[in-house]
Each structure stands twice: as structure tokens, then as C-alpha cells.
KOLDOPA-566638 format. One record per residue (C-alpha): residue in one letter; x, y, z. Coordinates in pm, 1 decimal. Layout:
N
- A_X_Y_Z
...
END
This chain:
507
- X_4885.2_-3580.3_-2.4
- X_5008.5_-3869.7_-183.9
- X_5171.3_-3894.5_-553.5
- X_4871.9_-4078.7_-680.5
- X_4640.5_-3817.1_-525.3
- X_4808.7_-3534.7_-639.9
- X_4751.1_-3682.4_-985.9
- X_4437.1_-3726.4_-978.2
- X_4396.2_-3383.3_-833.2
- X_4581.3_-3281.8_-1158.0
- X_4359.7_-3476.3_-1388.9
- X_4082.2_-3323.6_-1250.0
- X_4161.8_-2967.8_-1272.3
- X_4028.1_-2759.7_-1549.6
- X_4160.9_-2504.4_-1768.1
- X_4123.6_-2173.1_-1565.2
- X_3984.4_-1887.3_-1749.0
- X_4050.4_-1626.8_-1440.1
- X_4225.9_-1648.3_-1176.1
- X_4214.9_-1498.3_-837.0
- X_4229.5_-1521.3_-447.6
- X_3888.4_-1503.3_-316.4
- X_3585.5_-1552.5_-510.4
- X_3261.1_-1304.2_-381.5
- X_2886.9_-1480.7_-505.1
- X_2675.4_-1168.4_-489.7
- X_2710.1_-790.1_-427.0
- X_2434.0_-700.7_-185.0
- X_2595.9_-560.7_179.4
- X_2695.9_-906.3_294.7
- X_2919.0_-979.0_-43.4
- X_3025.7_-632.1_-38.4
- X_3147.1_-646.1_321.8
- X_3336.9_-950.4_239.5
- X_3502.6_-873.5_-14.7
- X_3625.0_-591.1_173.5
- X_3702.2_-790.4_471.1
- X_3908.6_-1021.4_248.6
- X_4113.3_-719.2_32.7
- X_4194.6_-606.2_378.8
- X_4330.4_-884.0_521.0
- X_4567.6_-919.7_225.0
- X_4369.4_-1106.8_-71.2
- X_4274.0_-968.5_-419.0
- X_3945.5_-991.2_-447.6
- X_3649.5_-1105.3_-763.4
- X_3303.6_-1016.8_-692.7
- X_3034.3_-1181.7_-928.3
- X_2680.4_-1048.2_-933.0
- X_2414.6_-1183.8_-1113.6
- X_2152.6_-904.2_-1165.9
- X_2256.9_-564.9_-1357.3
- X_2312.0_-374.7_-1068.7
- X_2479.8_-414.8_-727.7
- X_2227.3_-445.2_-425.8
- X_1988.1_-722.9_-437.5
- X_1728.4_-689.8_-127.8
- X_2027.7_-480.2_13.0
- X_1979.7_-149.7_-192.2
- X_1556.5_-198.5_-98.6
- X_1594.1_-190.4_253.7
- X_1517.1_42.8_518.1
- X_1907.7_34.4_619.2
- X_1823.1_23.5_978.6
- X_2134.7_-223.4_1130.3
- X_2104.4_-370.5_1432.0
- X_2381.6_-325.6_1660.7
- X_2457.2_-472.1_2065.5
- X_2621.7_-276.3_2363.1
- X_2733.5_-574.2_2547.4
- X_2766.6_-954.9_2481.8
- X_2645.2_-1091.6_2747.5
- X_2272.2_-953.0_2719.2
- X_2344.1_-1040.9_2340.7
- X_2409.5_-1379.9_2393.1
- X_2111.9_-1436.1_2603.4
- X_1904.1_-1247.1_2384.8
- X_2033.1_-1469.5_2052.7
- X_1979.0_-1786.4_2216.0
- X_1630.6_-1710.6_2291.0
- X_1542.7_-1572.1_1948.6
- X_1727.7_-1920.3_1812.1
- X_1513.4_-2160.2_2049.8
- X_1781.4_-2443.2_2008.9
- X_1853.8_-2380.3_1620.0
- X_2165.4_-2251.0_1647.8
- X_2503.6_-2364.8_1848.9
- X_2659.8_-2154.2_2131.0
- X_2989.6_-2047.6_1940.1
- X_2778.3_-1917.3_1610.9
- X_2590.9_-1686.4_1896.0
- X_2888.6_-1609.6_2077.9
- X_3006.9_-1502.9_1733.3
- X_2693.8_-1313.2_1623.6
- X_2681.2_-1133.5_1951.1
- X_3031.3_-1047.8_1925.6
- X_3015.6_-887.8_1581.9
- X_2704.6_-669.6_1693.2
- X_2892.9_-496.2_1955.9
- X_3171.6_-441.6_1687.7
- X_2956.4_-280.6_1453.0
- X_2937.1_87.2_1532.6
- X_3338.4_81.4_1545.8
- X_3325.6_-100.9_1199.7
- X_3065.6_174.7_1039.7
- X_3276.6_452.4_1141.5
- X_3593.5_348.4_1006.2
- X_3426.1_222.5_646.6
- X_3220.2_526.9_670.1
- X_3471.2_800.0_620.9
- X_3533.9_662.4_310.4
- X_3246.6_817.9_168.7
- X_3230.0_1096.9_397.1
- X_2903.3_1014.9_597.3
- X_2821.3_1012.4_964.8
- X_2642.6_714.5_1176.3
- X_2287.3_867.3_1322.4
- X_2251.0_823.1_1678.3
- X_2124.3_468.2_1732.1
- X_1738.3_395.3_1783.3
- X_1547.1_157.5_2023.3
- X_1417.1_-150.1_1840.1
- X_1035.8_-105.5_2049.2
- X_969.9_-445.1_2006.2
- X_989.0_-788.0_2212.0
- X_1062.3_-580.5_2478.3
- X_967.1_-859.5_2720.3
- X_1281.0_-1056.3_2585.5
- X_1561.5_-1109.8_2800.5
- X_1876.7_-891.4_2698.8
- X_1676.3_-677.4_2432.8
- X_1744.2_-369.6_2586.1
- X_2097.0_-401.6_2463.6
- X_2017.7_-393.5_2084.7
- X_1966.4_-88.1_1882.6
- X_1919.9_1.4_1515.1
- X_2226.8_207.8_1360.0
- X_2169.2_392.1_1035.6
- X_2358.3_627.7_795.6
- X_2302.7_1032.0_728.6
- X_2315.3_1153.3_394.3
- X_2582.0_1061.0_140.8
- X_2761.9_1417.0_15.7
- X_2648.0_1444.7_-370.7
- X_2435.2_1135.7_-396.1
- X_2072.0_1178.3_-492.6
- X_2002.8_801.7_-571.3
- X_2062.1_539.4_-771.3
- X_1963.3_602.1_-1142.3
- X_1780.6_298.3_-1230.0
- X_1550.0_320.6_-876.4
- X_1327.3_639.6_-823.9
- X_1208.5_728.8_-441.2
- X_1324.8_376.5_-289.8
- X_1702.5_449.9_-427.3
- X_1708.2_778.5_-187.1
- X_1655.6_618.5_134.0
- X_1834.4_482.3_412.2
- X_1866.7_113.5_228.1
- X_2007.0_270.6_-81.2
- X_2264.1_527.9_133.4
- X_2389.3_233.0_303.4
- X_2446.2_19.3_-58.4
- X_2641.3_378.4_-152.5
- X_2850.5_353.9_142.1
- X_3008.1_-9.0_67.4
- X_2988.3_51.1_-333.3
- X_3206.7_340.4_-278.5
- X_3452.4_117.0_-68.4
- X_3451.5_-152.3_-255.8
- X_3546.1_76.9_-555.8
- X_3849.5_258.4_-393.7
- X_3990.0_-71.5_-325.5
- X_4009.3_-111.3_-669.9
- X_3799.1_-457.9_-617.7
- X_3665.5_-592.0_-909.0
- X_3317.5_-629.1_-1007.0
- X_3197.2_-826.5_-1259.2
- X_2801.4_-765.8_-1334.1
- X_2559.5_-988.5_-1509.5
- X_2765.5_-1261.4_-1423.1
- X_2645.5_-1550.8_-1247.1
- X_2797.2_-1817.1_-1086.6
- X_2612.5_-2150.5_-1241.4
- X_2885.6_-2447.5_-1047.6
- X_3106.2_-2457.3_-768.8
- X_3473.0_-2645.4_-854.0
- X_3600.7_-2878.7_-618.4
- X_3930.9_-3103.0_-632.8
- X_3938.7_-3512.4_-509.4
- X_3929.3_-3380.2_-166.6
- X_3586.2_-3196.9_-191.7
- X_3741.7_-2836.6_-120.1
- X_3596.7_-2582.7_-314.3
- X_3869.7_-2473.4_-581.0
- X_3693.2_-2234.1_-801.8
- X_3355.9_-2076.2_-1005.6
- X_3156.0_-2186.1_-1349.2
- X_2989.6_-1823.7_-1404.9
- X_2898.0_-1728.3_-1728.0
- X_2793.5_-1362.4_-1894.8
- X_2644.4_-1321.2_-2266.1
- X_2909.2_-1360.7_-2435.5
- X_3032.4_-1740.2_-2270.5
- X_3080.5_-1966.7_-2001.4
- X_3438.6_-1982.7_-1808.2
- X_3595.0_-2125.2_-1479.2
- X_3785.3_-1862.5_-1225.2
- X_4021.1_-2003.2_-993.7
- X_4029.6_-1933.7_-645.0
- X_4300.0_-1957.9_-500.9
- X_4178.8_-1959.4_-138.1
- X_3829.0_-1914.3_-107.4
- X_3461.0_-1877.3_-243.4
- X_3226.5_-1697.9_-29.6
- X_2850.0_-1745.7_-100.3
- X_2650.0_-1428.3_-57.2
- X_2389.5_-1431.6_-348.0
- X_2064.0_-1408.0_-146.4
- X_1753.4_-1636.9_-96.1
- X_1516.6_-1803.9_-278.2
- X_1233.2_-1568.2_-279.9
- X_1175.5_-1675.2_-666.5
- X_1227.0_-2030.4_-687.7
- X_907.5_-2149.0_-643.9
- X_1028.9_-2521.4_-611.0
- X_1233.0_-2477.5_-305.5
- X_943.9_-2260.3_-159.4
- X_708.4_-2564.1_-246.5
- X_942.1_-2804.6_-58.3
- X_1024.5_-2597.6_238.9
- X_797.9_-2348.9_356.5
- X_446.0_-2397.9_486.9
- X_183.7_-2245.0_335.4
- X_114.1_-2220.3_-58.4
- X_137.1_-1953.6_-251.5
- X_404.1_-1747.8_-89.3
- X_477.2_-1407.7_-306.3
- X_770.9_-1240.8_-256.5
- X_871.4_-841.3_-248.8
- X_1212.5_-943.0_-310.4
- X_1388.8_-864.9_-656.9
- X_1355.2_-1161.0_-917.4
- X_1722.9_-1249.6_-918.1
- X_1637.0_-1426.1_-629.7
- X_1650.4_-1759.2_-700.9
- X_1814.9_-1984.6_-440.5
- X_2072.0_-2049.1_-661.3
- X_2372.2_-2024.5_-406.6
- X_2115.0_-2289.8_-233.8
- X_2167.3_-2549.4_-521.0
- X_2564.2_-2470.1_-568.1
- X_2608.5_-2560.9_-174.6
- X_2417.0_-2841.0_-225.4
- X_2538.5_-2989.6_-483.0
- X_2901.7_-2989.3_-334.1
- X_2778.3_-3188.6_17.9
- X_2598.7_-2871.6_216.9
- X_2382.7_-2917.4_495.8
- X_2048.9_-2705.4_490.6
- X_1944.7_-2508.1_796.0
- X_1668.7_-2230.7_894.4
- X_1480.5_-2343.5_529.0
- X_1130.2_-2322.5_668.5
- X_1162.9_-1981.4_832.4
- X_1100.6_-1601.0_631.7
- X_1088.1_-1249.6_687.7
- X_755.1_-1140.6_567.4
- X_402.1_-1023.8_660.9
- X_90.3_-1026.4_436.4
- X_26.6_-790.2_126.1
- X_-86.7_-792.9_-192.5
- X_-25.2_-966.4_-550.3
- X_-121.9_-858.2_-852.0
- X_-114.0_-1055.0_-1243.1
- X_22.9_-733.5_-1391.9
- X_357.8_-678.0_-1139.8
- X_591.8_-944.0_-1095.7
- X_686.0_-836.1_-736.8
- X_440.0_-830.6_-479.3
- X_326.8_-536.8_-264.3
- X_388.5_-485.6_117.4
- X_104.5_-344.1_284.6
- X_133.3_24.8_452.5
- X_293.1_-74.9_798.5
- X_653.8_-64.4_893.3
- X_855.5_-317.5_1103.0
- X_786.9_-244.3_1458.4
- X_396.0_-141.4_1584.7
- X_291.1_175.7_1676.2
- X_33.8_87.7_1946.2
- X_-135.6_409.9_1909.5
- X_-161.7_445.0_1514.8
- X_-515.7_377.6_1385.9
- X_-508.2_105.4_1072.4
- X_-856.5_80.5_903.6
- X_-892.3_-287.0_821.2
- X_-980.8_-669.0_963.5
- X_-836.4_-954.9_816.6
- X_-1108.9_-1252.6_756.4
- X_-1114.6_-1606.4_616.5
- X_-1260.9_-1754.4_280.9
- X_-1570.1_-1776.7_527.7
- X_-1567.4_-1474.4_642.0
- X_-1426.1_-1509.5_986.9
- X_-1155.4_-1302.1_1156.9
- X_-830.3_-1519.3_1257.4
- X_-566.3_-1316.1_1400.1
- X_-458.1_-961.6_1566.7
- X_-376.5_-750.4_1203.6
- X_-69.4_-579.3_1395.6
- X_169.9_-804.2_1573.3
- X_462.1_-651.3_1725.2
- X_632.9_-703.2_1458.4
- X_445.7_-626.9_1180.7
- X_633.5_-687.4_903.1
- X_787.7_-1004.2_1021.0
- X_538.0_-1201.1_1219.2
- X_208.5_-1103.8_983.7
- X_228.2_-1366.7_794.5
- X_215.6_-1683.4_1037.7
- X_-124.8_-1670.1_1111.4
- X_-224.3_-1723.5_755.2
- X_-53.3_-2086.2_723.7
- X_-307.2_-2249.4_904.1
- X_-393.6_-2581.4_715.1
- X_-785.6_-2730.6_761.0
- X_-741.3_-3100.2_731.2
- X_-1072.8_-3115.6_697.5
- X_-1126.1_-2895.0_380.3
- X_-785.0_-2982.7_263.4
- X_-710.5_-2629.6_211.0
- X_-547.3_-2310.1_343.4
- X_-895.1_-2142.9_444.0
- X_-683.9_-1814.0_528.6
- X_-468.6_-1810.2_174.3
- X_-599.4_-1617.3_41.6
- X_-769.2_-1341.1_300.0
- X_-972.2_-1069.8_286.5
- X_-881.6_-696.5_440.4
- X_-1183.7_-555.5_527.5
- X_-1257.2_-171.4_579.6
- X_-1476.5_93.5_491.1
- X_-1512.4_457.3_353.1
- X_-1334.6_624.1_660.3
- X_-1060.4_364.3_642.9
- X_-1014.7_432.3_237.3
- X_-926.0_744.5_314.2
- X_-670.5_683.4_618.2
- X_-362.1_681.8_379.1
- X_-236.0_435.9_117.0
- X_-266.6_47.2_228.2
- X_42.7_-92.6_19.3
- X_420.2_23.5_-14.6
- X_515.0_-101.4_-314.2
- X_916.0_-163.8_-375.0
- X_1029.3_-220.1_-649.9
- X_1416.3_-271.2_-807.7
- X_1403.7_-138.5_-1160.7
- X_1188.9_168.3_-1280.0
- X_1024.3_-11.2_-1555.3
- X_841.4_-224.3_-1338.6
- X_765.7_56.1_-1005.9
- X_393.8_163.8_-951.0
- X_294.8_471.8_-709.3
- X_26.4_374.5_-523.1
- X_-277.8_649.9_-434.2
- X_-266.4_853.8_-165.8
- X_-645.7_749.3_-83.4
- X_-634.6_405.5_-235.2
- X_-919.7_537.6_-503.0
- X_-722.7_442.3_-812.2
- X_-691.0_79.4_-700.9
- X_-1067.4_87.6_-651.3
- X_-1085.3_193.4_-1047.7
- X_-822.2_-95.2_-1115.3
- X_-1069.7_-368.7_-952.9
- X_-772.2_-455.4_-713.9
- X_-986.6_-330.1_-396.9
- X_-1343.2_-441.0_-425.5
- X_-1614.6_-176.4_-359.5
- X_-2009.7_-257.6_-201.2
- X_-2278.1_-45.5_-93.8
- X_-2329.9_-284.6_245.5
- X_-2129.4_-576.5_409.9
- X_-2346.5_-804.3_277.3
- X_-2313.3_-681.9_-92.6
- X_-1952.3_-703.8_8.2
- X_-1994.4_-1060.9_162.7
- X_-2197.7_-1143.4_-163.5
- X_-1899.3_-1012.5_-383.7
- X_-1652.1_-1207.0_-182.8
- X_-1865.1_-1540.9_-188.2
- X_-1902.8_-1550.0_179.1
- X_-2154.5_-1608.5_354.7
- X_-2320.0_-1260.4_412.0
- X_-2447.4_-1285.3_763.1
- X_-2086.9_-1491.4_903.8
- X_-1914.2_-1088.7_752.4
- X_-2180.7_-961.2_907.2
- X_-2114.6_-1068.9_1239.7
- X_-1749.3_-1005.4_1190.3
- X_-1804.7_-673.2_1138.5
- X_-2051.5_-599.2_1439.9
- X_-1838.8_-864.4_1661.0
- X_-1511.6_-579.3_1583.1
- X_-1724.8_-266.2_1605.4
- X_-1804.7_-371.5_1950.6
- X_-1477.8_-403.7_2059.1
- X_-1378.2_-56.7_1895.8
- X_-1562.9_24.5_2149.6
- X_-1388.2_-165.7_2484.8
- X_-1115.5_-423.1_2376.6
- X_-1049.4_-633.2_2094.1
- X_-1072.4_-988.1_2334.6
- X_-1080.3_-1204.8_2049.3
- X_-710.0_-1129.4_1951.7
- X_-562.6_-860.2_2179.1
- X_-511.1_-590.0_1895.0
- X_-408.0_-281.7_2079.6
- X_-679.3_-43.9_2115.7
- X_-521.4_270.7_2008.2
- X_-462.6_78.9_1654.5
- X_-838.5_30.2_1630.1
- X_-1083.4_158.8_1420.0
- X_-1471.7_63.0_1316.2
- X_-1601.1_-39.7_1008.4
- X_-1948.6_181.2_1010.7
- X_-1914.3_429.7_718.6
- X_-2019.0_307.4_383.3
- X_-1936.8_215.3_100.4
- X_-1726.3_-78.6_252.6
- X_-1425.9_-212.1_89.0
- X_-1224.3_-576.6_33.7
- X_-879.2_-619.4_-89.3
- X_-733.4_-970.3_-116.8
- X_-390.0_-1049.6_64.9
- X_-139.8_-1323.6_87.6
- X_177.4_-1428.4_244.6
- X_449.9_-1210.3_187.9
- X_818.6_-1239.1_151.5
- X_1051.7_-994.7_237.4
- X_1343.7_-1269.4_242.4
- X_1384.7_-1621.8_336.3
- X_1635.8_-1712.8_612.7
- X_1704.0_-2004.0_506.2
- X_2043.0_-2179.5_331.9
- X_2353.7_-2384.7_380.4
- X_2436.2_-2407.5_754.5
- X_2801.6_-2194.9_884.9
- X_2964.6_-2227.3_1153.7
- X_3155.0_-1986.4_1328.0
- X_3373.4_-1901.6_1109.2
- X_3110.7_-1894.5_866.1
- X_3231.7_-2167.0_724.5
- X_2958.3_-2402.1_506.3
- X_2930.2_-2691.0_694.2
- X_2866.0_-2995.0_495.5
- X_2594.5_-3301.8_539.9
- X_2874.7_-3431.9_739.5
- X_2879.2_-3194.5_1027.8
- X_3224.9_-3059.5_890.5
- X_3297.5_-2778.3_684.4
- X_3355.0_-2787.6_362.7
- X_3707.4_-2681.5_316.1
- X_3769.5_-2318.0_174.9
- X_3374.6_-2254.6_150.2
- X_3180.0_-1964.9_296.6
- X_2835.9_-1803.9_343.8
- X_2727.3_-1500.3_473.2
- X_2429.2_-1276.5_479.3
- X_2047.2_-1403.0_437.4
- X_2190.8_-1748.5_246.2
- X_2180.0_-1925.3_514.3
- X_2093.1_-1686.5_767.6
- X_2136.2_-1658.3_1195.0
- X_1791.1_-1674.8_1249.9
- X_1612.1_-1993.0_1284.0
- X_1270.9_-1962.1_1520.5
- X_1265.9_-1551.0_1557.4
- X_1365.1_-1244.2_1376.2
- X_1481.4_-933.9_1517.5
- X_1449.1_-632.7_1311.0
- X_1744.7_-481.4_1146.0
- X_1918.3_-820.1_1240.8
- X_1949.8_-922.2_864.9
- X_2129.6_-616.7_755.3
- X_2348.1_-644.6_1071.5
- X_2427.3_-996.3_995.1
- X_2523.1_-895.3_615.5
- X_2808.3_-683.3_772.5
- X_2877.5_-919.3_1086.5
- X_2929.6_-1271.5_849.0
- X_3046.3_-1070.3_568.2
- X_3336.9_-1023.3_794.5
- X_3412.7_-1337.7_887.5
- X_3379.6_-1487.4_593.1
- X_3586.2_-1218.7_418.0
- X_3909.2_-1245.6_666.5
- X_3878.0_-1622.3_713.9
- X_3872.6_-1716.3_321.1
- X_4174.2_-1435.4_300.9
- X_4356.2_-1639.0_555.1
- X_4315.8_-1983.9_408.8
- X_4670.3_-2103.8_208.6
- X_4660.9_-2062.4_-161.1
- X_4672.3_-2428.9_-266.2
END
């Protein structure tokens, strides 16, 4: 660098208010794993978390991790699920870490005295080539841990264990954590390297120095419903995700030269939204289809028309694509919102939502037999489809021949939209009943682009010196999710990132 540079570089420096190494955006699994990734290779270590609590999405999850038992299938089974989005050494990369991954949960797991489960077939895309090598890891039970106080039920499952697991070894590091803390600005010198962190808490603003490395790991933008409005397809999206989600490691990337990849492309199905919760409800289904467990309801249009098979393969990843159908001739979404339609049998088939929720204050327990939401208004109630229809402004005899058009196949084959049979049900019993759905977010994929090395790569096409990403900002997956492939990506570019911002010089 030359003398005139370097004092310009000096000019432009601020007063530091902290100082440290590396510089962790986010404490979910993927800035948990690298800031333990980057104390291990030799840095110390600052993670900042916005929210009041560690976990994000993380600490709501099912915990389920996907995990490969040879590259080679891996590789051809990435590149298929990235249908040209991503470059050959990311998936070499991505397939390498997921055959690392039971070695890597073993050794981090002792720390906290748990065991891996045995691993579990995904059941899903099985006609996929190289599928058969993935699998979903998860952890047992955590000795003395009975949840997370400010979550009820969901702080007890697999999701929260596995948030337990990298709090605890994060903590005997001796890593620090500083909570309700967000980072507003990325620092950069005359070169356009990333130098340091603007965060801020409620006391004041101040600037921490990092000495070699920030990594971005602060989630999506689930809550940022300008970036939604830009990038994704169909309007209104709600989101199950926790509010803190709000793009904003989006907007620092950008603003220092980031490229955008994957922006268009979520993890969701279609559920439920309600004025008096802030988060939105998942329906009753879990990620992969059971083809032989009965699920009472049809999905229909504005006009009363069914549009799509209600259980995909993937049900709570795929569920929501049919629903962003534009007419250009209504200029409208007919199918946002849509109607589930069932009846008295299918009322009392089990709950239809799974609500998840981050804090206690804002959690709701949804009835057994779905009769409570019926008192609440949320699920409309009619005496006859055509009350129903009447209720729903449809026209009453287009629901009518919906519903006898799907009886009729409960009784041979659903060839409208290839629903497996052993998931069907009819819709004969009254009263008959209507709850309103939309698009649902469980996270967006999309966020600055990484190589490799999980590097950000800038508008450019090169990285943007001593700045990384890992985990959902940004995420692998560009055309097609696998399940459990988030959570195994937290761990996989939390790595990466955490030893390759260790390894860069202190400048």
C-alpha cells in the first residue's frame, strides 16, 4: 500500500469503542457454529445478537440436520436441487461439509454430554439422483435441561436441544455474547474490506474493531415487508419466523458492494394469519408426507375452485407455490387468499395449525378439535356448502361442484391433482367448515451471494475482503429445498466462515 493510501486509510478510521478478532452478526446455530469455528482456530471471538435471547428460527426448529454418506451422490444430488444457481466448488463444498457432519456433532456434543440419534431417511424426492445418501441427524436429550425459560412446549424439543448444545459450547469457550445488540453498519477502509461493526444497545451507539473478520449470520427477511415486496412473488407473504427478522444483514451487505442471490426463493407452505398474533400459524402437517395419513380439507380459489394437490411431498416447503399464481386478467392473486374446506368429520381429525411461537407472551395453544377457533370466528361454520359458499362469497353451485367433483375421487383417485389416496378424505358430514390460508414463511433463502469459502462476494464477482455469511442469509439453496438442509448448512458455512475469517491477517 502506498504512503498516501495508508493515510487516507488513517483518516478514515474511527475511534474504536471495542476491539476484537472476529466479529459474529447473529446467534442462531450458524453464528454459533462460527464463532466456535473461529475461537478454535485461534481467534477471540464477539458475538452480537439482536433479539433478547440466543436462537432466532434456530431455537424453533425441529433440529432435524441433514447429513451425506458420500460426496459423490452429494454432489449430484446438490446440483440438481440448485438447477444452475449455484457454482460447482460452493457444491463441492456443501457436499463436503455434509459428510463431515456426524464427526463434527460428536466431538461438539460431548461438551454437553448428549448423544447423536441414529440418523433417519429424509422419505422425500426419492426419485432424485443421489438422495439416498442424505439423512436427517438429531440430538437425544440434554442431561438437566427442561427448556428454555422464556419458550413453553416448543423450547423442549429437538430445535431447542440442539440451540442448548452450541449455547453450552459457545459458553465454555468463554466467547462473548453481547444480547440486544444489533449491528446497524458495516466499517470498511479505502480498500472496501470490511474493518469493523456500528451496533448499538440502549444505552448508545459504538464501533468494534475487527481485526480480521465479520461474519454475517443474522437471518432472513421474513419481517421486512419491503424486501418481500421487491423480491418474492406473490403478495401478502406472512411469516412464522420470529420478528427480529428483518433482512437487516441484507442491507449491511448491500450497502458495502454485495451481490444478491437465491432472493426470490422461501421455505414455507400455506397456514393461517390472524390480526391478533403477530406471527403466523403453520398448518398441522410436518415436512415430509405421510402418503397414508388422512387430512380433512381441500384448498379452493376466491371462486371456489380447487387448484392444487393439498400435500406435496414436501409439505411444508413446496405448499405454498401453487398459491402465487397471478390472473392477468383479474389483475389479482385469485388463490391469495384460499379457502380450506372440510366438514364435521374433518373438525374433529386433530388440530389444523401448529402454532410456534418465540416468546410466551405472544404463544396460543390451539384446540385439540379446532372448536375454539370456530367460537373465535377464525374457522367459518355453515349448515350446507352452499351456506358455506354464500358465507365465503362464492359462487354456491362452482363449491358445490368442488365438493362432489373430490367426493368422487375419495372414492377412486384424485385425477385432477394426484393427491395420494390414503391422504384422502370426503367432505359429506355436516356442518361444513372454511378457514382462510395464505402463503407461509418458514424462512427465506435468500441473501448476499458466498463463495466457497463463504466468502460475500461483491457486485463485482469478487469477494469482499474479510467478509462472511453463513446460514439462511444468503442460503445454498436456490431452485429446491431439501429438508433439514438449512440447519445442516447453519453448521456446514458456520464452519467455513468461522476458520476462514480466523485465518485472515489482523490488519
Amino acid at each position: 500500500m502506498s504512503g498516501s493510501a495508508n493515510l487516507q486509510l488513517a483518516a478514515n478510521l474511527p475511534k474504536w469503542d471495542k476491539e476484537t478478532d472476529v466479529v459474529v452478526i447473529g446467534y442462531g446455530y450458524a453464528g454459533g457454529a462460527s464463532a466456535i469455528a473461529a475461537h478454535d482456530a485461534g481467534a477471540n471471538v464477539l458475538i452480537l445478537e439482536k433479539m433478547q435471547h440466543p436462537g432466532g428460527c434456530s431455537i424453533l426448529s425441529y433440529g432435524g440436520i441433514a447429513s451425506a454418506t458420500n460426496v459423490e451422490d452429494a454432489v449430484k444430488l446438490l446440483t440438481r436441487l440448485s438447477m444452475g444457481t449455484v457454482g460447482p466448488d460452493v457444491i463441492q463444498a456443501f457436499a463436503q461439509g455434509l459428510c463431515e457432519l456426524p464427526k463434527y456433532f460428536e466431538e461438539i456434543l460431548r461438551n454437553s454430554g448428549v448423544k447423536l440419534r441414529d440418523p433417519t431417511s429424509l422419505r422425500i424426492y426419492e426419485e432424485l439422483p443421489g438422495i439416498n445418501c442424505i439423512s436427517a441427524l438429531s440430538v437425544g436429550d440434554v442431561p438437566g435441561f427442561a427448556g428454555f425459560p422464556w419458550l413453553s412446549e416448543v423450547g423442549k424439543r429437538a430445535g431447542a436441544r440442539l440451540m442448548k448444545v452450541v449455547m453450552d459450547n459457545v459458553d465454555s469457550r468463554k466467547i462473548e455474547v453481547m444480547l440486544e445488540t444489533p449491528a446497524r453498519k458495516l466499517v470498511t477502509d479505502c480498500s472496501g474490506a470490511v474493518i469493523g461493526v456500528i451496533a448499538e444497545n440502549t444505552q448508545r451507539t459504538f464501533t468494534i474493531k475487527a481485526r480480521r473478520g465479520v461474519i454475517l449470520a443474522c437471518g432472513g427477511f421474513e419481517h421486512n415487508d419491503w424486501l418481500k415486496l421487491q423480491y418474492l412473488d406473490a403478495q401478502p407473504f406472512y411469516s412464522v419466523a420470529p420478528l427480529g427478522n428483518t433482512g437487516d444483514g441484507i442491507i449491511m451487505a448491500q450497502e458495502v458492494g454485495a451481490a444478491l442471490w437465491h432472493m426470490w426463493h422461501v421455505h414455507g407452505s400455506y397456514g393461517f394469519k390472524f390480526p391478533e398474533f403477530p406471527i403466523a400459524f403453520r398448518f398441522s402437517l410436518y415436512g415430509s408426507r405421510q402418503a397414508d395419513q388422512r387430512v380433512a380439507w381441500i384448498s379452493v380459489d376466491r371462486f371456489g375452485k380447487r387448484f392444487m394437490n393439498e400435500i406435496p411431498a414436501a409439505p411444508q416447503d413446496m405448499a405454498h407455490r401453487p398459491l402465487h399464481y397471478y390472473d392477468a386478467d383479474i389483475q389479482d392473486y385469485p388463490r391469495i387468499p384460499c379457502y380450506l374446506i372440510f366438514d364435521e368429520a374433518g373438525r374433529m381429525l386433530g388440530p389444523i395449525a401448529q402454532p410456534i411461537f418465540s416468546n410466551k407472551e405472544d404463544e396460543y395453544e390451539w384446540s385439540v378439535d379446532n372448536s375454539a377457533e370456530v367460537k373465535r370466528g377464525w374457522i367459518l361454520k355453515a349448515s350446507t356448502i352452499r351456506e358455506l359458499a354464500t358465507k365465503l362469497k362464492m359462487e354456491p353451485a362452482v363449491l358445490e361442484d368442488t365438493v362432489a367433483t373430490w367426493n368422487m375421487s375419495c372414492e377412486k383417485n384424485d385425477s385432477q391433482f394426484h393427491r395420494p389416496p390414503g391422504t384422502m378424505m370426503p367432505i359429506k358430514s355436516s356442518p361444513f367448515y372454511a378457514i382462510t390460508a395464505w402463503p407461509i414463511i418458514s424462512n427465506t433463502q435468500g441473501g448476499p451471494q458466498h463463495n466457497e469459502k463463504q466468502q460475500v462476494i461483491g457486485a463485482d464477482r469478487n469477494p469482499i475482503p474479510r467478509l462472511y455469511a453463513a446460514g439462511e442469509l444468503g442460503s445454498f439453496f436456490g431452485h429446491l429445498y431439501i429438508l433439514c438442509g438449512n440447519i445442516g448448512e447453519c453448521f456446514i458455512g458456520g464452519r467455513i466462515a468461522g476458520r476462514n475469517a480466523a485465518a485472515e491477517k489482523n490488519w
